[in-house]
Structures are given as C-alpha cells and as structure tokens.
N, C-alpha and C positions, 0 to 999 in steps of 0.2 A: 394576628391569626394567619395573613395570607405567607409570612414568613416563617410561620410552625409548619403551616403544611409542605411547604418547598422543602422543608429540610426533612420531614417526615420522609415524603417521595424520594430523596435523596440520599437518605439511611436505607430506604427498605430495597430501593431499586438492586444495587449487588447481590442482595440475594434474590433476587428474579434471574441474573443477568447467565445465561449459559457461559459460564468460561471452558477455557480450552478443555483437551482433557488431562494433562497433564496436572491440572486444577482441578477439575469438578465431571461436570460428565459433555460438552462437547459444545461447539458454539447454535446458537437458534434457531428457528427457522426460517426467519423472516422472507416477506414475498421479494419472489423474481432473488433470491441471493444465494451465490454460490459456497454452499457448503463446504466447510474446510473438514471437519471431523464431526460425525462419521462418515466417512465415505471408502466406498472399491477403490485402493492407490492401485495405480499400474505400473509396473517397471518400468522403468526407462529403458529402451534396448542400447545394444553396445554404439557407440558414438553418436547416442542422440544428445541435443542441450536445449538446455529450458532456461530461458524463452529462445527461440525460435531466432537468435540477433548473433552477429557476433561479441564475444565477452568483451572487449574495450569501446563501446559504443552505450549510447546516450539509454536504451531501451534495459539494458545488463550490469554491468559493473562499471562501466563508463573510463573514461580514457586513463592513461596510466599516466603517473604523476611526477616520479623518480624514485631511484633506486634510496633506501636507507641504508645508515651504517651506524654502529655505534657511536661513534663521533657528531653524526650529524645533530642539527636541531629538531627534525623529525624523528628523530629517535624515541622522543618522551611520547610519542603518539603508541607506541607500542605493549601492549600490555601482557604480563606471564596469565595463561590460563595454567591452575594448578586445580581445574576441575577433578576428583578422584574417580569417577565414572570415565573418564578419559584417558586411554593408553597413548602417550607416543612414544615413538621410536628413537626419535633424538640421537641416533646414529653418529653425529657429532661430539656428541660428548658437551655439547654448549649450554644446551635449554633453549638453543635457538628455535626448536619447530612450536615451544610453547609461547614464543611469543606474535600476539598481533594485533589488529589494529581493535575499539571495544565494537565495533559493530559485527564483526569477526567474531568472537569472543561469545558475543550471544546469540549467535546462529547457531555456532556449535554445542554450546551447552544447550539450547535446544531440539538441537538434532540426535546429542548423548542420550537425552533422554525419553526420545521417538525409536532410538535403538531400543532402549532396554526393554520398551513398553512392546515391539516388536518383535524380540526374542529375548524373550527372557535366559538370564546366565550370559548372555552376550553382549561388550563393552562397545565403543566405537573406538576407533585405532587411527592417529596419525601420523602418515608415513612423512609427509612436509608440511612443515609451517613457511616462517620466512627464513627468506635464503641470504646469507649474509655472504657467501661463497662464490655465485656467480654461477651454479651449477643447472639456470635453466635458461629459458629462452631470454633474447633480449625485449625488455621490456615484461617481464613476465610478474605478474601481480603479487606473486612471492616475495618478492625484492621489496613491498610494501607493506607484507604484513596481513595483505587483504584475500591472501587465497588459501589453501588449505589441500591436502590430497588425503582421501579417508579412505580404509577398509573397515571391517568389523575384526574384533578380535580374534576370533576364531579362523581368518584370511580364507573364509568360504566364498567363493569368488558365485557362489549361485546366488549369492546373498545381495552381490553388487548392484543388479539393477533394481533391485525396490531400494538398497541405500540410496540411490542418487535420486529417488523420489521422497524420499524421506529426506530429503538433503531441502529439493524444492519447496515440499511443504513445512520447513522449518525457517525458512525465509531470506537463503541465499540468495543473493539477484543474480547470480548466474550459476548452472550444475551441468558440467560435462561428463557423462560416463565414458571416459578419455583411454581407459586401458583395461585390460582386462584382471590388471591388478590394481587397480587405482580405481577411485574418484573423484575426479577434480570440482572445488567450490571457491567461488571467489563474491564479493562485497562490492559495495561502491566503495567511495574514499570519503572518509568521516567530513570532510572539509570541500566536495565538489559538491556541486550544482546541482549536479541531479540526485543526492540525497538529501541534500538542503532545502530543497523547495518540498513542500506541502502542496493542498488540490484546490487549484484554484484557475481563473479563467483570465485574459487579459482585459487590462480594463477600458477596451475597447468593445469588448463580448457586449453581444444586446439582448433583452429579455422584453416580451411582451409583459404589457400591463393591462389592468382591468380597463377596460375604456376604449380599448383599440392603441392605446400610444405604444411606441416603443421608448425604451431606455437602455440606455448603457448605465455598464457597473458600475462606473465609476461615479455615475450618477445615481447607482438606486441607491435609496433611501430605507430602512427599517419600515415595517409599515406598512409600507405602498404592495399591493395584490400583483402578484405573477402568475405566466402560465407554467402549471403542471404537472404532475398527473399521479392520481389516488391509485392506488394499491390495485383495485382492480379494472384500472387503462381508461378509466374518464378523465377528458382533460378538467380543470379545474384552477382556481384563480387561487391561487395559496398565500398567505400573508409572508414577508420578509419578517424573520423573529431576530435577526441579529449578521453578522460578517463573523464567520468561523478564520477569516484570513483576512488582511486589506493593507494591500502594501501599494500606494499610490505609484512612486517612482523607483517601483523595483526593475530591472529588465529581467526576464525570465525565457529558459527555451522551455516551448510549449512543442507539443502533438501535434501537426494542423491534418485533423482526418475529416477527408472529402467527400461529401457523399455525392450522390450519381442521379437520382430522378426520386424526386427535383434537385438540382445543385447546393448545398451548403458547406460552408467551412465551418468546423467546431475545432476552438484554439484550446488546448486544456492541457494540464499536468500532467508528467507520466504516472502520477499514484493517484490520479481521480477517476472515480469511478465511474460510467458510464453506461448502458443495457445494449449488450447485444444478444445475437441469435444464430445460430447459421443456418439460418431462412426466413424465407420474407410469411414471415407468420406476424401476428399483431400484438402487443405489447397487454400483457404479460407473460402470456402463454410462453414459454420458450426462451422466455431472455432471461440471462443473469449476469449481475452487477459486475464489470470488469474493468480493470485497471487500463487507463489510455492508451500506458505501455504495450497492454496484449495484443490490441488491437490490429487487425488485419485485413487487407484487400481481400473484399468477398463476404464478409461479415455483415450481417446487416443490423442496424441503428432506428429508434425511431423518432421521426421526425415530422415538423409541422406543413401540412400544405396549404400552401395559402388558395392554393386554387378552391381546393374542395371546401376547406378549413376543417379540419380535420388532420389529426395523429395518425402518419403509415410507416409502415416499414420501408426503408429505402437501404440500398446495398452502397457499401463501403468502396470505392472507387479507388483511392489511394489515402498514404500515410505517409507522411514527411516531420519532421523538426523545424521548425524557425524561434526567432526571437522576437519577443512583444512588451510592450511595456506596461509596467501593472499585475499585480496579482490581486482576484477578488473571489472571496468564496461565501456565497449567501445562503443561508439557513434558513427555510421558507418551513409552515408546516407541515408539508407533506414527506418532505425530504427530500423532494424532486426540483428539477425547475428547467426548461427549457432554454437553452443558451443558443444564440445564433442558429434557433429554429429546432435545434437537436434536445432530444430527451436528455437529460442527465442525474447526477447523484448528486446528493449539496454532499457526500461524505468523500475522502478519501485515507487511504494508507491505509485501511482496514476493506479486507474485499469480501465485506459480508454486509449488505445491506441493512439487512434483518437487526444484527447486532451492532450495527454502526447506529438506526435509530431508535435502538431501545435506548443505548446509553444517554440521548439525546433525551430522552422524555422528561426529567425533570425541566428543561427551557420550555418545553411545550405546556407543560402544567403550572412552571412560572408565569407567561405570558397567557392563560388564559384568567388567570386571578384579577376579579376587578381591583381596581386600587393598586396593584401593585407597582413597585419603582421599577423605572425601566432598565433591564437587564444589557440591551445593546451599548456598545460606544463605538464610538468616531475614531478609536486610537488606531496606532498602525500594527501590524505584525497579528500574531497569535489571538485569538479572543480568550481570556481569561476562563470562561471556563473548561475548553478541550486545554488548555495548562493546569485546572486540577484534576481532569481524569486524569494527564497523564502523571501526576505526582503522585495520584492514590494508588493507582496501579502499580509505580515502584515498588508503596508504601505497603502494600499489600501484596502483590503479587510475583515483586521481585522481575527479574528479566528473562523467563524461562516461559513467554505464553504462545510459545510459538507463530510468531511474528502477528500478533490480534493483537493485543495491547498494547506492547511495546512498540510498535509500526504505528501509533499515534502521530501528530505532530510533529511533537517537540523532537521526538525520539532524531528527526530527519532536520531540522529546522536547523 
C-alpha cells in the first residue's frame, strides 16, 4: 500500500508541476523564490553583462581551455545545431558557426524559442559560432565551441537589448550586449569544474542539531533533526530525509561568502541556492532564492545568532573562491537548513525554490509513510532520485525548458 501511494504522488505530481512556458504556462510560486516566467524582463543596456563577473572566471563561463581544430581530439566535443527556427550566417561557406559544444546547443535552442514567443514572425540569427580561422581574440571562447554572437532575424538593433535578456533567461552563463550589432553569449566548458559540480557544501560545513550539538556533514546522518526554517521564518528542527550529493573525497572550489555582524563563513557551490535581500529586512519578507554565484558584497543573508539565539539578517561583507574537500547536500524536510550558521536552500541548479520543492514532494510523502523502506543511501555522487527527475525530464520534456529542468544535476555533473 505504502508503495501504491509513492507512485500515485509520483504520476500525479507532473501535472501539478508549473513547467516553463515554453511547456505549459510558467514556473510556481513557491515562497521567498525568484520567479523566472512570468516576469517584466528588462534590457540589458549597450555593454552591460550578466552576471556582473568577467566572462573567463569561476562565477560566468569559467577559464578557457584551448583552441579546437578539426583534427584535434576535441573535436568530437562539437556538435552541428541544424535547429530550423535558427538562421545563420555561415559567411564561411563551412557549417562552421553551426557547430558547438551540447551545452551551447541547448541554450540556444532555448533562447530560439524565447525569440519567437517574443516576436512573433521573427527567427534568432547567428552571426558566429566557432571559429576555426583565428578571426577573434586570443583565447576567445569561440575557438571552443562555447560562445555564440546573436541578432534577430529582422537585424532590428532596437530589439538587441531584450535579446541579450532573453539570452540570460535562457541560461547562458554569460551574456554581453557587446555591439550594437551583436550579442555576444558564451557557456561553461562541458568538462570544467565549475559545470561539473552540483549544490552542495564542504564536508567540513556544520549544522546545528536537535539537542544543542553541532555536526559536520560529513558526519550527518539521515534522521538526525536540524536547524531550519519553515516557509514563514520560524526556526525549526527539520529531519535529514536523504543526501541529494555526497562525494566524501572530492576537492571542490566553493563560494566562501562572509558575513559581517555576527562574523560567519558559508562555503557553498556556485549553483546552490541560498536567501538573500537587499536589506536588512527578516526572512521571508524580501528575500529570494539565489544562486551562490550571484551573490554580492552588500547583500544581505540570514543568519543564526548565537547571542540572542535567534535568525537575523546580517550583510554580505565579502565573496571569494577557495577549495575544500567534500561535497555534501542534505534534504531535510523543510528544504532549508542552516550551514555554518547561514540560512540556505538544500536545492540547487534550479533557482526557483518554490519548484525545486514541489518536484521534491513525493521523498516527503515517501518518508512520512509508516513502514516504509528506507529511501536514503550511504553511496557517493548523485542520489538516485534527482537521476530520475532528470531522465524523466529528457523523457518528456526534451532539452528546451529554459534552463529549469535541464539545469538539474546530472545536466552539470
């Protein structure tokens, strides 16, 4: 019985679930989570880029890796888009701008089709792909496959700055409105580190337990009650349901974002999510789910004080990179959990809180079934089941959801 109903909640849950809208009609509500669609998109003005980093660095498209040629062994990494909704230019005469790398590949076929939904009758258009020629900067992420220079078909240049927002929101890790004829989008690289890594914490991170102890991650256990906080900002002791990540002796660069009064280090992923605000307002009011990555001096985070005991808001002091050993990601049931004293999300790669814990609800209605077998394991890497969302979502929804679904996992692992 307790297995008919898991799989009941499991069938029915999809059609609850807000897909993109490219799918259905736009992602949920869920509390404190930043809304991808519907939402007022604003241009990018001429030479702004998002995010806020430069493009070959840890927080954007991450460092360049080498040029390709046909000849090389990197070569087979490149793939033809022969999307039909997509013009290029191919000025060449090769096919070369249609090739590039597949995380490349499905940005822009979702950004093709953030065009059309945007102006109707009008294509997206690319003016470069990869550059087999030498014809751009040195080092220039063209030369890999991972970058891209878009217009819309109609080369109405009034059009360029929501394109390169519609570029962002289709889930480029980096979008420069670079020219007034162009705009430029580039990728991480299928095989670095920082598309690789998933949201998870070092397994040195500590988390308060029921009882007053503390623990480290690499010591919690399924089970065991942590602190963290209900949907509307009471702290609360939530159960560990399972390790969404657990990679004991992995080395991994992490985020280390500092906060300022009271002092805490929070070591974490660049795709894990975390609550900020910009202002010292109290949790939930004001904060939405954001990517480690975004994260900025001035921003403010909430955090535990041991003085008062009690959850406040405290401002972002600095952001830095280092390297830690351990990747741990706990699924507790609230979806929250406090790490090194700091608020946090147990979800990442999906920067929507709301719909990162729907999809989660059948583990929650697993583990509250008396009798039932126990759903956690002790293995290393991926927890099997964010490895079947992300196969059902293939399976069903192909690679066009505008970086929600396919920004699972595996999609980066």
């Amino acid at each position: 019985m307790a297995a008919a109903w898991f799989l009941c909640a499991f069938l029915v849950l999809p059609a609850a679930i807000p897909w993109p809208r490219a799918l259905a009609c736009g992602p949920g509500r869920g509390y404190s989570a930043r809304r991808r669609f519907p939402h007022k998109l604003t241009p990018l003005v001429y030479k702004q880029f998002v995010p806020n980093v430069a493009e070959k660095t840890l927080g954007a498209s991450g460092r360049y890796e080498g040029k390709m040629s046909r000849s090389s062994e990197r070569f087979k990494e490149l793939m033809p888009n022969y999307n039909p909704d997509i013009m290029f230019k191919d000025e060449e005469n090769t096919g070369a701008d249609r090739l590039m790398i597949q995380r490349c590949k499905d940005r822009l076929n979702a950004l093709a089709i953030s065009v059309m939904n945007q102006w109707p009758g009008v294509k997206l258009r690319v003016t470069e792909g990869w550059d087999e020629d030498g014809n751009h900067s040195d080092e220039s992420l063209h030369y890999e496959g991972r970058a891209v220079d878009v217009t819309t078909s109609d080369r109405d240049r009034a059009k360029y700055g929501m394109l390169a927002r519609l570029a962002v929101e289709a889930g480029f890790d980096w979008v420069y409105y670079e020219s007034k004829a162009h705009v430029h989008c580039s990728v991480k690289a299928e095989n670095s580190m920082a598309a690789r890594t998933g949201g998870c914490f070092p397994g040195a991170s500590t988390v308060r337990l029921q009882g007053g102890e503390m623990s480290t991650l690499q010591n919690l256990r399924p089970g065991e009650r942590v602190l963290a906080m209900d949907p509307v900002g009471r702290p609360v002791f939530s159960p560990v349901l399972l390790f969404l990540d657990r990679q004991p002796t992995a080395s991994l660069l992490f985020h280390d974002i500092e906060t300022a009064d009271p002092p805490h280090h929070l070591f974490a992923s660049a795709a894990h999510l975390l609550y900020t605000s910009s202002n010292a307002t109290r949790f939930p009011r004001g904060f939405v789910a954001t990517f480690a990555a975004r994260v900025l001096p001035g921003d403010f985070v909430t955090v535990w004080d041991e003085a008062s005991a009690q959850m406040r808001p405290s401002r972002v002091r600095s952001v830095a990179v280092r390297e830690h050993l351990g990747a741990f990601a706990p699924l507790s049931a609230e979806g929250t959990v406090v790490v090194n004293d700091v608020l946090v999300s147990c979800y990442a790669m999906l920067e929507d809180q709301g719909l990162a814990h729907l999809l989660f609800a059948p583990v929650r209605i697993w583990h509250a079934l008396p009798g039932r077998p126990v759903m956690a394991d002790n293995s290393t890497g991926v927890h099997w089941y964010p490895r079947l969302l992300h196969g059902l979502a293939r399976t069903f929804f192909g690679r066009l959801s505008f970086h929600l679904l396919h920004e699972s996992y595996l999609d980066v692992m």
